[in-house]
N, C-alpha and C positions, 0 to 999 in steps of 0.2 A: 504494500500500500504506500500510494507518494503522500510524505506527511499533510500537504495542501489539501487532501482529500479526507482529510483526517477533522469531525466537528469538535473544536473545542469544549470544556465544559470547568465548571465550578466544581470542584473536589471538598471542599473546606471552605469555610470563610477565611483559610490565609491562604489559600491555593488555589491554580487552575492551571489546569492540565491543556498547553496550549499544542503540543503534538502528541501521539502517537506512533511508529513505524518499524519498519521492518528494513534493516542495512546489514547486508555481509551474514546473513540468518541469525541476527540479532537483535534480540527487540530494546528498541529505544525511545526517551522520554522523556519533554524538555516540559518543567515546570515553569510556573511565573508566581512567584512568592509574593505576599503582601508589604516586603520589604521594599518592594522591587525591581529587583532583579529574578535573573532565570537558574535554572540547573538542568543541566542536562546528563541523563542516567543510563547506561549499554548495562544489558544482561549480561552473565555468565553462565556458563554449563556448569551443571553438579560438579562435575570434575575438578574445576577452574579454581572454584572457590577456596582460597587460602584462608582460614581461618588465625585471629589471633585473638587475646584474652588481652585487654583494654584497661588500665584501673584507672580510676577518677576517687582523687582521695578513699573511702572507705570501701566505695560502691567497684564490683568486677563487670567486664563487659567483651560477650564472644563477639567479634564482628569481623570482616572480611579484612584482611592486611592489605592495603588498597598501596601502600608503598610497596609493594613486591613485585610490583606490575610496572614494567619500565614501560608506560607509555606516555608521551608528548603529547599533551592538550592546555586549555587555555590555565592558566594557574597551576597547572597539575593534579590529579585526582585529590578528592577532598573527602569522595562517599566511598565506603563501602559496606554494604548493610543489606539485609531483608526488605524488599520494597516494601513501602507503604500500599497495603490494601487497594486503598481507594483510590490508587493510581491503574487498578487494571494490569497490572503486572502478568506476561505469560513464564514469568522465570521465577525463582525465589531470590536468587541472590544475581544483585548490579555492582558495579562502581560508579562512580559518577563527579563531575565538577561544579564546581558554580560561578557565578559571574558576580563577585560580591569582594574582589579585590580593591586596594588600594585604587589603582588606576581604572577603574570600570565606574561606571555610573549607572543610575537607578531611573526607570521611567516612570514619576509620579502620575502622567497620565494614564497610560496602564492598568494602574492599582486602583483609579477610581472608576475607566470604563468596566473592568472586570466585576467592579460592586464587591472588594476585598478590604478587609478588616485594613484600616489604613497606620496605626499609628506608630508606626516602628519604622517609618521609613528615615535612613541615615542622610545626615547631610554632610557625611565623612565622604559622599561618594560624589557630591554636588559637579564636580572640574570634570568627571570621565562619561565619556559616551557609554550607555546600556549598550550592551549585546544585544545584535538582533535576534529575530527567532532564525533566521536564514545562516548568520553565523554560528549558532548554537546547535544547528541540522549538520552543518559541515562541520564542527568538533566532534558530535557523534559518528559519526559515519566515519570518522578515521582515528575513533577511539577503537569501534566495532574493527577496523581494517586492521590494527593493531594487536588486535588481543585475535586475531584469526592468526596472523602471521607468527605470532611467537605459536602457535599450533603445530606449524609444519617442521 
């Protein structure tokens, strides 16, 4: 499916699932957060999946070692985790990036045509252009292209 083809929809009042698709027989999935900014998320195969044990002060945390994966994208992998439900997920486990750097900027128009919970948006992002959806299509798709090639 070409993501264009794909009807957005409201996930959350802080979210909306502005693609869906399918790149390199990977399904992929670019968020628009009520901060925001996007994230964009490539499955893994069962196999793929590197677990590691996470600690945040007291609290432990199994979740995907998303630094084990040399792959080149915008910031560098930032997710890796159990997809959220209510994104429609056909895999269990993604990695994924976000668009929430220093030099990235936030589309406050966006977050209000979306009708998303507005009040966290940063004005540390004020100076950088948002990622588009178009650019956040082409990071996945050669996240996807990436994580097939370290395959062979």
């Amino acid at each position: 499916m070409n993501y264009k083809d794909f009807t957005p929809f409201k996930a959350s009042e802080n979210v909306f699932i502005e693609a869906h698709f399918e790149h390199a027989n990977r399904d992929c999935i670019i968020i628009f957060s009520r901060a925001g900014y996007r994230c964009g998320y490539v499955s893994l195969k069962e196999k793929e999946a590197v677990m590691k044990d996470y600690t945040f002060g007291k609290r432990t945390h199994t979740g995907v070692d998303y630094d084990s994966y040399n792959v080149d994208c915008h910031g560098g992998l930032t997710f890796g985790e159990e997809m959220n439900k209510s994104y429609n997920p056909k895999q269990k486990y993604y990695v994924g990036f976000d668009c929430a750097h220093c030099y990235d900027g936030v589309d406050k128009f966006q977050v209000i045509e979306y009708g998303l919970k507005s009040d966290c948006i940063s004005d540390m992002f004020i100076n950088g252009a948002p990622m588009s959806l178009d650019e956040c299509v082409s990071e996945c798709e050669q996240i996807a292209e990436q994580l097939n090639n370290k395959e062979d």
